[in-house]
N, C-alpha and C positions, 0 to 999 in steps of 0.2 A: 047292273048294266055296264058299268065301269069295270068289272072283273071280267065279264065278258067279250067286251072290246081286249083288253089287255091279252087276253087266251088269243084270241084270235087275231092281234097281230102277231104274237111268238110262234105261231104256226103258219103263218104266211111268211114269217123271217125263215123259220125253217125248213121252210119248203124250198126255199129261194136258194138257203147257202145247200142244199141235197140236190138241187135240180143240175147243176155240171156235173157233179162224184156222179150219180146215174147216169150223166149221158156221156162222158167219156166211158164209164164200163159197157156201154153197147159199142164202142169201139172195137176192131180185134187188134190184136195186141202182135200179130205177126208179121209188123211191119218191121223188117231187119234196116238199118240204118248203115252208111257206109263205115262210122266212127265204130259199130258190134262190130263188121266184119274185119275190120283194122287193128281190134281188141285183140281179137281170136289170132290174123294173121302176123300181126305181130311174133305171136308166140312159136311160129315157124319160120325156119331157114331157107330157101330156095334151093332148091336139087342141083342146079345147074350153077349157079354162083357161089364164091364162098365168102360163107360170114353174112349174108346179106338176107333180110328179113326180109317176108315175103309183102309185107304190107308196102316196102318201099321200092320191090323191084321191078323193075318196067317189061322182066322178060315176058312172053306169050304163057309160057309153063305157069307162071307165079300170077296173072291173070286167068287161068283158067283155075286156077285153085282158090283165089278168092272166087269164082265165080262158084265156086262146089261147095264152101264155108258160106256165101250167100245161100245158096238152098237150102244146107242142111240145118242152117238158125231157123230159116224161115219156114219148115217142117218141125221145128219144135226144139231140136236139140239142143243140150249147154254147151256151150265152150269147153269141157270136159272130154264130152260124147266126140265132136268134132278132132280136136286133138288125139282123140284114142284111135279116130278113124282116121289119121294119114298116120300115125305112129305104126301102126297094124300093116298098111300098105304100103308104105315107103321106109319102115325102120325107125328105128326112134333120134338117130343120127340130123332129122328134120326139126326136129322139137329144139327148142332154145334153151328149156329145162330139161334135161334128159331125167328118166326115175333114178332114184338111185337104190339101183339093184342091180346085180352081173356086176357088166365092165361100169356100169356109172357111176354104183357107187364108191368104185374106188378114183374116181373125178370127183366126187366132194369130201372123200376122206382122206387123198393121197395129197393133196394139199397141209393136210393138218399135220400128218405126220412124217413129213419133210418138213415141215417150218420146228417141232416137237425134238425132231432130233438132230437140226442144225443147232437148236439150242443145248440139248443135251451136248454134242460134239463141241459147241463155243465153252462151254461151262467148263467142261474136261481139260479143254487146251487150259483156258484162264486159270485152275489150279494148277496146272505143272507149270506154267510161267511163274506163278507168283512163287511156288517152290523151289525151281529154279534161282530165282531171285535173291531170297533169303537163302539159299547155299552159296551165292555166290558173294552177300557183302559180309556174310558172317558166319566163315568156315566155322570157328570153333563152335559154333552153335551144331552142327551137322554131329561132330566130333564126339562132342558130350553127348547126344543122343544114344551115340552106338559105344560109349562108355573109353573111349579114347580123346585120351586131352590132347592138344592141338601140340602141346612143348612134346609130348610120345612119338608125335610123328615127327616131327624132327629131327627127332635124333634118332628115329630109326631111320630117314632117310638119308640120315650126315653119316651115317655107322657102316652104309651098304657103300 
């Protein structure tokens, strides 16, 4: 009797902690929030301003586009889908990520390789300075190199 009771309060306990998961899943789930469409507009620029993301502009245009990124959550779409659909319609110049393909990706590559070869060009100078250098506190080292002693030059240049 005592095994019995104990069965059946663990099934009345688990009914208990099951009874909200069930009734929040008859919930629907398309309720779009201002923070999702903020997410999304965020991630676009305003046509009409520059630099200015759409979630924080006050223009009419940049309202009626969260109002289209509202619908189109609230029909199902990801943030993905959304994006691809004003990318498509307005260019991708709208996007705060642009792809990087075509002209974009040389906006995340032409970065790298201007920083790549300001280094290369700094490296280059800094060996001909430091060669420069050492020519200039210690001729005869130069001299010896190219098999003329520094006392040869002298006198051939006291002889001319």
């Amino acid at each position: 009797m005592f095994r019995k009771s104990i069965f059946f309060l663990l099934f009345v306990a688990t009914c208990a902690l099951a009874l909200p998961v069930l009734a929040q899943s008859d919930q629907p789930d398309s309720e779009v929030t201002d923070n999702d469409v903020n997410r999304v507009a965020h991630e676009l620029f305003c046509p009409t301003c520059e630099s200015l993301p759409v979630d924080v502009c006050p223009t009419e245009v940049c309202s009626d586009w969260r109002a289209e990124i509202r619908r189109q959550l609230e029909a199902g779409a990801t943030d993905e889908e959304v994006l691809d659909y004003f990318a498509t319609r307005y260019g991708t110049g709208v996007l705060a990520n642009p792809p990087a393909q075509g002209l974009g990706s040389f906006f995340w590559i032409g970065p790298i390789l201007v920083v790549v070869l300001g280094l290369f060009i700094f490296g280059r100078q800094m060996q001909k300075l430091q060669a420069d250098s050492v020519d200039k506190t210690n001729p005869a080292q130069k001299d010896a190199s190219t098999g003329d002693s520094y006392r040869d030059r002298i006198e051939k240049e006291l002889n001319q």
